[in-house]
C-alpha positions as CSV (number, residue, x, y, z in Angstrom):
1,X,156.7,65.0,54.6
2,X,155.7,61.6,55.9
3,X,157.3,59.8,53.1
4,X,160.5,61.7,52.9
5,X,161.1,61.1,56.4
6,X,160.3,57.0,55.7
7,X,163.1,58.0,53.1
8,X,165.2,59.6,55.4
9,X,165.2,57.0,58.0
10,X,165.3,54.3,55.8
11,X,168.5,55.8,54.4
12,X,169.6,56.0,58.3
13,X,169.3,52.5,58.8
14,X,171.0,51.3,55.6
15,X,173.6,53.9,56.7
16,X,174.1,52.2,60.1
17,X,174.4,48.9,58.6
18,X,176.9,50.2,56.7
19,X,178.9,51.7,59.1
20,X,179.0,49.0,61.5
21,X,179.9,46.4,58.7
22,X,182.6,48.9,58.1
23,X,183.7,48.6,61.6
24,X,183.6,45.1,62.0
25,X,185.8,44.3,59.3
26,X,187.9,47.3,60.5
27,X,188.3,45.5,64.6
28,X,189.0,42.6,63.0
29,X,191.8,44.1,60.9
30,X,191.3,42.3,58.0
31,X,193.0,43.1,54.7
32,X,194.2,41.9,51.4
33,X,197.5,39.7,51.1
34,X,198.8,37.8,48.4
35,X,198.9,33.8,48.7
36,X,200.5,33.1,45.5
37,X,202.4,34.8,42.5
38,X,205.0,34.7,39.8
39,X,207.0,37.4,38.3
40,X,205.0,39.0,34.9
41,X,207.5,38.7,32.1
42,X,207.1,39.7,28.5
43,X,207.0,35.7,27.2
44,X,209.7,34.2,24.3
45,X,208.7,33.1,21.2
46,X,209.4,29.8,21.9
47,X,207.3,29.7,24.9
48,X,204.0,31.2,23.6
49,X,200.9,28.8,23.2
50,X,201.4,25.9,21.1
51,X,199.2,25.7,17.8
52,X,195.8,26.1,16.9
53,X,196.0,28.6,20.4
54,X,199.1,30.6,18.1
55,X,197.7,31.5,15.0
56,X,200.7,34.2,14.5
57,X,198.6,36.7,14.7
58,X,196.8,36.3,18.0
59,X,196.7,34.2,20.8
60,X,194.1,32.3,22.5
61,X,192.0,33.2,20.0
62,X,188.9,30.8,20.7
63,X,190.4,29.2,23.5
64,X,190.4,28.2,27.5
65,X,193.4,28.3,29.4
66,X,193.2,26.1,32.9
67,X,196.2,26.6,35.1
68,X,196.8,25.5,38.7
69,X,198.7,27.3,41.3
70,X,200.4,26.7,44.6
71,X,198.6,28.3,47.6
72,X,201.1,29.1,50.4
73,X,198.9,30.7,52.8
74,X,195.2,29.4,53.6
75,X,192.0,31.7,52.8
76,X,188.6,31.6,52.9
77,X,187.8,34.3,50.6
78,X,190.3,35.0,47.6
79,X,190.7,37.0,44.2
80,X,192.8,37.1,41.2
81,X,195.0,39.4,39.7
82,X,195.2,39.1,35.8
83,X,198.4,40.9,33.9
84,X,198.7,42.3,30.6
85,X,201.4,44.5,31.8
86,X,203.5,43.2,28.6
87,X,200.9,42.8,26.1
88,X,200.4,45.6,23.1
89,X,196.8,45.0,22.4
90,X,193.4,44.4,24.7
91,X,193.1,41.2,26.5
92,X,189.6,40.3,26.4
93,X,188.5,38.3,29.3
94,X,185.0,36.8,28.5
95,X,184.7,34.7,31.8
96,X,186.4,32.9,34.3
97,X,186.2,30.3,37.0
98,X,188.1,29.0,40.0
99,X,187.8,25.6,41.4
100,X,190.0,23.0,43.7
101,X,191.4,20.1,41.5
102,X,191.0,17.0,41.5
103,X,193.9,15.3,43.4
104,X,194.1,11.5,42.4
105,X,197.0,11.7,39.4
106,X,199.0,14.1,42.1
107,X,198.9,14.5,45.6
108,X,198.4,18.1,45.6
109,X,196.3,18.2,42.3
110,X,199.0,20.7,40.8
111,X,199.4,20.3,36.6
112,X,196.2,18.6,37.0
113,X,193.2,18.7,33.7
114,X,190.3,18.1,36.5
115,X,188.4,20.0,38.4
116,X,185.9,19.1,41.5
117,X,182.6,20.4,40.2
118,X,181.1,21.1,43.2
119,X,183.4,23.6,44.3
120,X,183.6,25.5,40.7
121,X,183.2,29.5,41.6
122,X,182.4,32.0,38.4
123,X,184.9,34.7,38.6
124,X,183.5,38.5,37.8
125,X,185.1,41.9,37.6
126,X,184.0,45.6,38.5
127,X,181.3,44.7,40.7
128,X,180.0,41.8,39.2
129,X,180.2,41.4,35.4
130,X,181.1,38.6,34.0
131,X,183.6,39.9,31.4
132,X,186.7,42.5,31.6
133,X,189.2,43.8,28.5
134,X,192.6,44.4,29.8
135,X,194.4,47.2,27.6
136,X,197.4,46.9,26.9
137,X,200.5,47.6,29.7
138,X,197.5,47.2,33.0
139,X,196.1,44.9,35.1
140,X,192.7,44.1,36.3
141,X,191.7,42.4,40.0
142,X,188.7,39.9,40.1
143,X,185.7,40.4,42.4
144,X,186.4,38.5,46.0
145,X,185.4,34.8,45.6
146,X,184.1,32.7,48.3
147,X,186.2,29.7,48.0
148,X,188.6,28.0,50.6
149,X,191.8,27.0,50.2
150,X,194.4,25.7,52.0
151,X,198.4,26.2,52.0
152,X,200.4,24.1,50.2
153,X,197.2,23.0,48.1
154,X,195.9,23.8,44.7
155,X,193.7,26.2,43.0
156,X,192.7,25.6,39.5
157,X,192.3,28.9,37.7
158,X,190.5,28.1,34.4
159,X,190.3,31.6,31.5
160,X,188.0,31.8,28.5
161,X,189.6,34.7,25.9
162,X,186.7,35.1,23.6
163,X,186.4,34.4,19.9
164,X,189.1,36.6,18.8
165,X,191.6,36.2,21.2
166,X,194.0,38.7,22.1
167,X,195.7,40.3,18.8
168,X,200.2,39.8,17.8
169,X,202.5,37.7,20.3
170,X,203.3,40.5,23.0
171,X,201.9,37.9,25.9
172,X,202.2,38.4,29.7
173,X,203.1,35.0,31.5
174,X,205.8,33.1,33.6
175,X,207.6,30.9,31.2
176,X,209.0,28.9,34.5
177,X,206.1,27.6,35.7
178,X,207.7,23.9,36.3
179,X,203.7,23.4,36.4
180,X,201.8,21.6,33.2
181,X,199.1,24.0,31.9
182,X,195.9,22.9,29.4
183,X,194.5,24.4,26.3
184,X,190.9,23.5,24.7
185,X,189.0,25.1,21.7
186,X,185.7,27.1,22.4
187,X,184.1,28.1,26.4
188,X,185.2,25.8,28.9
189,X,185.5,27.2,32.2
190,X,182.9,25.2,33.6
191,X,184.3,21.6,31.8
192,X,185.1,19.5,34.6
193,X,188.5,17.9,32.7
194,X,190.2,19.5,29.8
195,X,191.8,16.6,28.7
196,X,188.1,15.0,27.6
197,X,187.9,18.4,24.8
198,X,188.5,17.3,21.6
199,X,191.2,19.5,20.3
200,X,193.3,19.9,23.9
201,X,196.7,21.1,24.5
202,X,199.2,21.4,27.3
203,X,202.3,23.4,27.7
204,X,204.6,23.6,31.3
205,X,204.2,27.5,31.4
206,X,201.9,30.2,33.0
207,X,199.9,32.9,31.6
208,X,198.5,35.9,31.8
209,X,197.5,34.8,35.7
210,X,200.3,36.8,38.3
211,X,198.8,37.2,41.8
212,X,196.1,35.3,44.4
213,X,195.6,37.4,47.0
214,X,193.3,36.2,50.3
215,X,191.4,37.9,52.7
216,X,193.5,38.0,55.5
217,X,193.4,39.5,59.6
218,X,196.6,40.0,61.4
219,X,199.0,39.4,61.4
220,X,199.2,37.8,58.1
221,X,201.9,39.2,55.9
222,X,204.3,37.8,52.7
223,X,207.6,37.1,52.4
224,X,208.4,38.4,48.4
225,X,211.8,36.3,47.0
226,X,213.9,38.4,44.3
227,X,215.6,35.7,42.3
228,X,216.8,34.0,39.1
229,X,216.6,30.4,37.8
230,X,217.8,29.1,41.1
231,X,214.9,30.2,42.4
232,X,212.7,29.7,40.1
233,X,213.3,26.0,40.2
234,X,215.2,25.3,37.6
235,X,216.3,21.4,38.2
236,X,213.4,20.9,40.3
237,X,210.4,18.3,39.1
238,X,207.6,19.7,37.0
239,X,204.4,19.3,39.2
240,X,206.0,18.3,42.5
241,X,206.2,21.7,43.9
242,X,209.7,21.5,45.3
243,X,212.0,24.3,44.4
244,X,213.8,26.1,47.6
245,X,211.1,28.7,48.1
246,X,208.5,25.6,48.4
247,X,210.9,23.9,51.0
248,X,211.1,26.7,53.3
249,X,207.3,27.2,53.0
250,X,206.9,23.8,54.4
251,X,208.7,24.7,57.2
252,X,207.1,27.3,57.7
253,X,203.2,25.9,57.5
254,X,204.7,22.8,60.1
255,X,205.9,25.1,62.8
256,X,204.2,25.6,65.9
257,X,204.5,29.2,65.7
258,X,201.0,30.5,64.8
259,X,203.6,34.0,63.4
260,X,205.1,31.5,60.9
261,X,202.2,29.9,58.8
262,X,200.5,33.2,58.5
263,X,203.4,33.8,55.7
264,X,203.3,34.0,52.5
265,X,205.8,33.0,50.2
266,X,206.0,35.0,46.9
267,X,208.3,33.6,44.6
268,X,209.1,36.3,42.6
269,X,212.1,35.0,40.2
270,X,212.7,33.9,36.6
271,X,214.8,32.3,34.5
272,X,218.0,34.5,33.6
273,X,216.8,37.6,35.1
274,X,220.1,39.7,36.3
275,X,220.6,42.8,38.8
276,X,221.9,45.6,36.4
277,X,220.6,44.5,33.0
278,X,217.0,43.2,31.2
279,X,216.9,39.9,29.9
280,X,214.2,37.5,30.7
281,X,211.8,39.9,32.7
282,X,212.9,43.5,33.2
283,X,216.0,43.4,35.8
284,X,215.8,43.5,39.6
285,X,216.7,46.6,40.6
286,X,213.4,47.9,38.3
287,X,211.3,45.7,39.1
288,X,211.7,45.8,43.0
289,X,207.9,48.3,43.1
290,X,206.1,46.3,41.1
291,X,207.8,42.9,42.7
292,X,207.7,43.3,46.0
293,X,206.4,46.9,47.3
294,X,203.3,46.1,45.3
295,X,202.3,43.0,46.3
296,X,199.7,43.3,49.0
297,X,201.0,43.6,52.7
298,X,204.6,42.1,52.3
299,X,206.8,42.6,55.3
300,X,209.7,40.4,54.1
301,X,212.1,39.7,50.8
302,X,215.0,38.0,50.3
303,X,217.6,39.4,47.5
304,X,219.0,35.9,46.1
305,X,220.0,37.4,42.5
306,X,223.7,38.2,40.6
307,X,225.0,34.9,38.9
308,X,223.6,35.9,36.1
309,X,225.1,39.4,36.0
310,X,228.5,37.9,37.0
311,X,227.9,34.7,34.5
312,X,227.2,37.1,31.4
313,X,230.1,39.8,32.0
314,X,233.1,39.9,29.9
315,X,236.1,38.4,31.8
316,X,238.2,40.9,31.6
317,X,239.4,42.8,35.0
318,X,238.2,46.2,33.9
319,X,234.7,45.3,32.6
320,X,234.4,42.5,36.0
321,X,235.4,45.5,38.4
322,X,232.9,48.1,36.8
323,X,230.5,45.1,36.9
324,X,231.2,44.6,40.6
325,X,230.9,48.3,41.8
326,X,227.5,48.3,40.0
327,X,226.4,45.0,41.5
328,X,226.7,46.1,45.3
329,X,225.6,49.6,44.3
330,X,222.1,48.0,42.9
331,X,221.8,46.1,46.1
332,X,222.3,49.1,48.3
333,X,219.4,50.9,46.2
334,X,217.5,47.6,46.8
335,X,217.9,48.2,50.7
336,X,217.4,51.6,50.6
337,X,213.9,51.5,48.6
338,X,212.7,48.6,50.7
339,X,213.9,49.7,54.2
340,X,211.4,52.8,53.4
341,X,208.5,51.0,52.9
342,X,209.7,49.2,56.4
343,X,210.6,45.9,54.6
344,X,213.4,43.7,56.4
345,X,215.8,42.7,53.6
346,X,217.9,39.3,53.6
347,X,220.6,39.3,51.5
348,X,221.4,35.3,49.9
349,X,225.1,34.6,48.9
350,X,225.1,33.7,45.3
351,X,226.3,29.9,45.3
352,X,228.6,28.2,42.9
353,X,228.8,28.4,39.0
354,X,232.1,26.7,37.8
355,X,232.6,23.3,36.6
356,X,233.9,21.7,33.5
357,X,231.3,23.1,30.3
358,X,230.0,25.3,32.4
359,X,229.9,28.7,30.3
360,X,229.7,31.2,33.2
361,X,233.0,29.5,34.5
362,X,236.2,31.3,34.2
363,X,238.3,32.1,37.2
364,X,237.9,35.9,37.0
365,X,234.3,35.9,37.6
366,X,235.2,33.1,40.0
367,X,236.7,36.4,41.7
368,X,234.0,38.5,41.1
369,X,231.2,35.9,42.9
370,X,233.6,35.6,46.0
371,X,233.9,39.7,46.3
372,X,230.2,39.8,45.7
373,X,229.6,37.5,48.4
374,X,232.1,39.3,51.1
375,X,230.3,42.4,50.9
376,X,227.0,40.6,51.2
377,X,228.5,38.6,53.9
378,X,230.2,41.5,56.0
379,X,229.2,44.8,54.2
380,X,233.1,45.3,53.1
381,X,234.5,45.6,49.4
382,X,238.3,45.7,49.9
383,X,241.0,43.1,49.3
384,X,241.5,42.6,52.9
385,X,237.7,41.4,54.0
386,X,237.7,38.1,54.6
387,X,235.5,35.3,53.3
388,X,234.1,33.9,56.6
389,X,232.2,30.8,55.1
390,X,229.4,31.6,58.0
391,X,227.4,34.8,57.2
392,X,227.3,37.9,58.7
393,X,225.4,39.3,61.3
394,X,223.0,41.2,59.3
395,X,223.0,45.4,59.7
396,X,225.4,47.4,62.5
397,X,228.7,48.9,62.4
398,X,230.9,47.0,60.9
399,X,227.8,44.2,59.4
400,X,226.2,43.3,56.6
401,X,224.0,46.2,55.1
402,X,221.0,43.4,54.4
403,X,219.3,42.5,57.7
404,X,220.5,39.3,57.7
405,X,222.6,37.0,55.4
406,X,221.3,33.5,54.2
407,X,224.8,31.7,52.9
408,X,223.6,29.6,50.4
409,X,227.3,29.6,49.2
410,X,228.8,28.4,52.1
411,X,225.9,25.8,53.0
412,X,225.9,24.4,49.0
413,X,229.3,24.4,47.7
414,X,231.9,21.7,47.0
415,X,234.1,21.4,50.5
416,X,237.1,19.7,48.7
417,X,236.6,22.7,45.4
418,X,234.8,25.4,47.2
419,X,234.3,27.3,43.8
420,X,232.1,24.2,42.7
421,X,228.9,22.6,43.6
422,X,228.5,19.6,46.3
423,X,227.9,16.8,43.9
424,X,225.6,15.6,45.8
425,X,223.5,18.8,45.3
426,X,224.5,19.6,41.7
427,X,221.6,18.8,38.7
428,X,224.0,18.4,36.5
429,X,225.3,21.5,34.9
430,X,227.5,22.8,38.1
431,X,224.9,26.2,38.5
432,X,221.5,24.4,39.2
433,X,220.5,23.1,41.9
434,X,218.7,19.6,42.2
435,X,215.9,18.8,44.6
436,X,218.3,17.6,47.4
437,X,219.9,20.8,46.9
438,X,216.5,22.8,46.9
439,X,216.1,20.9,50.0
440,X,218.8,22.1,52.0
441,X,218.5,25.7,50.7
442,X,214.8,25.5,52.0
443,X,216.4,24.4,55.3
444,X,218.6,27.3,55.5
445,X,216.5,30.2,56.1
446,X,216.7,31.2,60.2
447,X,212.8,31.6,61.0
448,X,213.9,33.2,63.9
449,X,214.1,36.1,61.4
450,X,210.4,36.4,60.6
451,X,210.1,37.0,64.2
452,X,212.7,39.2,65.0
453,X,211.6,41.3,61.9
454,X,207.8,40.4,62.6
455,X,207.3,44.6,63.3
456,X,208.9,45.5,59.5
457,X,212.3,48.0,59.9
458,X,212.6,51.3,60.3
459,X,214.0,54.1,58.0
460,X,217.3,55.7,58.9
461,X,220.0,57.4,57.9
């Protein structure tokens, strides 16, 4: 009797530890919320692994894949979220690592070979083992990792695959990384530089990596962007960070508002991607769950997305009506879905596309963009709603349906040929955006809105 009851209050104790571990963490509120992603798409031939890491019949087969990742909110404690949602075959994870980079060839260490030793983390899965297989179509989340990091600094993310890889060339990744990547033969997740491997490669995408998500009190939220090549940062320099979502992060991580650099930015956009249709990455009215309602504690998104659908269309008046009537139906749905998980919505104006060799110019999608942007702007699709130039109000009678209306259009285009591109902001090809451009888009965003929003919306009818 005497040692079951040593038993019993032994268990007790471990009981009341327990529970008030349980309540600490529960006063304090904290929770998880992401700190970085990138949209999951199913990757193009042409932007799969370079050789020996594509044999043709499997990928990284006897290889380590470092990537390096923009942290937009800081963390003390973080973990990773690893996608095979479009792979067709296991992903074997043998083992992983974290570390900060080493900073001298860039000032934030992004696209970087190096690592700092002393902060190198092993990464483990399911309650500590090294290892995880990944089946096909599913994701798997690391163990949390002590580690600190900072916004608008680096985390390297270094992934060993295993001897045979992972079988065919159905691979999850983010083509658009605008970030350098490196490959090297055998284990090396503990190498402090790639580059020293004998063997090593390097390739300006992402892979298999989606989501960092930190350890987080209140009121720490993320701001998820829905978006195409524009915001992807397509234009922008490879390694320097500074595509439009980057931009307004800084802004946000420099104000004095303690509300402001507790938000994430989660720049979920890819090259091509359209409203209505798949292309590159499944389209945006499927992938708003998995986009933005799935990514941990996000309060805000901005809907920046439709040249493409507009670019791609037919120009004839019958097929660019249908097309029209579908576009602002899709970004009702959009509202509608996020406004019930209490998301505030910001609808973007889509910004200029015509120009001399410019193939999405033609003057009757010219007509399409600028009925597209009226209803964004004021909520009306008939001939008589005017183009204001300044945005609308955001929801109310008579309003926009988004929250509020971000126009890029009016802010970017040509004053003197308002259905081009300002020179002065154009890359080159009259739809993309260069980093002066990126600039002022970053610049455009009213963070009174994360304020006036901070409590989420409210479901109505």
């Amino acid at each position: 009797m005497k040692a079951t009851g040593f038993a019993l209050s032994r268990g007790f104790i471990g009981g009341i530890v327990l529970l008030c571990c349980s309540t600490l963490t529960a006063a304090r509120g904290e929770r998880w919320v992401d700190i970085w992603g990138s949209m999951p798409q199913l990757v193009e031939p042409h932007n799969l692994p370079p050789a020996p890491y594509n044999s043709g019949d499997a990928v990284f087969r006897n290889a380590t894949l470092r990537q390096t990742v923009y942290i937009t909110q800081s963390a003390s404690t973080v973990r990773l979220q690893l996608s095979n949602v479009f792979g067709t075959t296991d992903l074997p994870i043998i083992s992983a690592t974290v570390a900060l980079p080493v900073t001298s060839s860039n000032s934030t260490g992004a696209g970087t070979s190096s690592i700092i030793p002393s902060t190198l983390k092993s990464v483990t899965f399911s309650g500590g083992s090294p290892s995880f297989t990944i089946p096909n179509g599913a994701l798997a989340i690391s163990d949390p990792i002590s580690l600190a990091v900072k916004s608008q600094s680096v985390l390297t993310v270094t992934l060993y695959f295993g001897t045979s890889g992972q079988v065919g060339q159905s691979v999850t990744g983010h083509p658009g990384s605008r970030t350098t990547s490196f490959l090297a033969p055998g284990n090396q997740v503990s190498t402090p530089d790639l580059a020293t491997v004998t063997g090593y490669g390097q390739t300006d995408h992402w892979y298999i990596l989606s989501t960092i998500q930190g350890w987080l009190p209140p009121p720490s939220t993320a701001l998820a962007i829905i978006g195409d090549s524009i915001t992807d940062g397509r234009g922008s320099t490879t390694n320097n960070n500074n595509r439009w979502p980057d931009r307004l992060l800084a802004r946000l991580q420099s104000s004095k508002s303690s509300l402001y650099r507790k938000i994430s930015v989660i720049n979920q956009a890819a090259g091509g991607n359209r409203i209505l249709a798949d292309g590159l990455g499944p389209n945006a009215l499927g992938r708003i769950e998995r986009d933005v309602l799935a990514h941990a504690n996000t309060k805000y998104a901005i809907v920046y997305i439709g040249v493409n659908d507009i670019g791609t269309a037919t120009p004839d008046p019958e097929i660019l009506s249908t097309t029209g009537d579908r576009m602002i139906s899709a970004y009702k749905q959009i509202i509608t879905r996020l406004h019930g998980a209490g998301v505030a919505v910001f609808g973007a104006t889509i910004t200029p596309m015509s120009g001399p060799g410019q193939t999405y110019s033609d003057p009757l999608r010219e007509k399409l963009r600028q009925r597209v942007n009226t209803w964004i702007r004021t909520g009306q699709d008939t001939p008589s709603a005017a183009e204001s130039g300044k945005g609308g109000k955001g929801k109310g009678k008579g309003g926009s349906k988004f929250d509020a209306v971000i126009d890029f259009d009016a802010l970017v285009r040509d004053a003197k040929n308002t259905t081009q591109l300002d020179p002065r902001y154009d890359v080159g090809d009259y739809l993309h955006l260069s980093p002066t451009g990126y600039e002022v888009m970053g610049a455009a965003v009213d963070l009174a809105l994360f304020d006036k929003f901070r409590d989420g919306v409210e479901d109505s009818i």
